[in-house]
N, C-alpha and C positions, 0 to 999 in steps of 0.2 A: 504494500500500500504506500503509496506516495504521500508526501509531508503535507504539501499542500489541503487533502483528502482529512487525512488523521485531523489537522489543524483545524479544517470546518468541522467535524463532528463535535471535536473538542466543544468548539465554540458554540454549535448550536445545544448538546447536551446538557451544558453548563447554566443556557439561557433559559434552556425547559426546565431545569432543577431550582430558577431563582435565582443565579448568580450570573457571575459576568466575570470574560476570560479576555484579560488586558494585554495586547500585544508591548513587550515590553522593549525598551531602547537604552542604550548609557551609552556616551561618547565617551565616557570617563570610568566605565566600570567594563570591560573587554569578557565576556563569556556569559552574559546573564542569559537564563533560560528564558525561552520564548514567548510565555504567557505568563502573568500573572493571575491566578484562577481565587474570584471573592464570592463565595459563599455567603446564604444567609446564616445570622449565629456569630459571626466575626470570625469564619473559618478559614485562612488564606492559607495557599498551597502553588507550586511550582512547578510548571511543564516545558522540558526541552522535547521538541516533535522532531523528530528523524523517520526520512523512510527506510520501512521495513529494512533490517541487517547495516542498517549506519552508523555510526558508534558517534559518539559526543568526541570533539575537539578535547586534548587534553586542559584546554582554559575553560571550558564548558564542565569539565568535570570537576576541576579547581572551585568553579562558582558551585556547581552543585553540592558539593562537600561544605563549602563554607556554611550555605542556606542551611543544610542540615545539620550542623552545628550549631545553628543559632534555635533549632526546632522546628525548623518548618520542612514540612513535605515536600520536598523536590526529585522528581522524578522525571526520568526519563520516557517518550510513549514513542512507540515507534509500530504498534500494530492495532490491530482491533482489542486484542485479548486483552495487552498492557491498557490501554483506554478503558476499559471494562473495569477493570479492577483497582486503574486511579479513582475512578468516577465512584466504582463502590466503598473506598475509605473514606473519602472524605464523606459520603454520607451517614457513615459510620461512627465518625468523630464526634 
């Protein structure tokens, strides 16, 4: 599945659940994951989208690791299945 594809579900599933999936930017922070995903509840969480069999940039993985240092859910989605089972923690939290 292409990034592009993962990315719209992301975003419309997220819309259907109540919350809203921020495409995110830094000129000044080099690897930040691709969405910002805000849940109703003040639930926030963190999506790098790659297609299918693409792995994260090693500064992509640096930014992931830090996020999850600090406690927040950052996650990698690169299929259907992965998308299934971000979508089901955070409703879970």
């Amino acid at each position: 599945m292409n990034e592009k594809l993962i990315e719209k579900k992301l975003r419309d599933k997220v819309k259907s659940l109540g919350g809203i999936a921020l495409k995110l930017y830094s000129a000044y922070h080099i690897g930040l994951p691709d969405r910002l995903v805000l849940m109703p509840g003040g639930k926030a969480a963190f999506a790098e989208i790659k297609t299918t069999g693409k792995k994260p940039t090693m500064l992509q993985e640096k930014a992931i690791a830090e996020l999850q240092a600090l406690g927040f859910k950052a996650l990698v989605i690169d299929s259907q299945e992965r998308l299934n089972k971000f979508l089901e923690e955070l409703r879970n939290e």
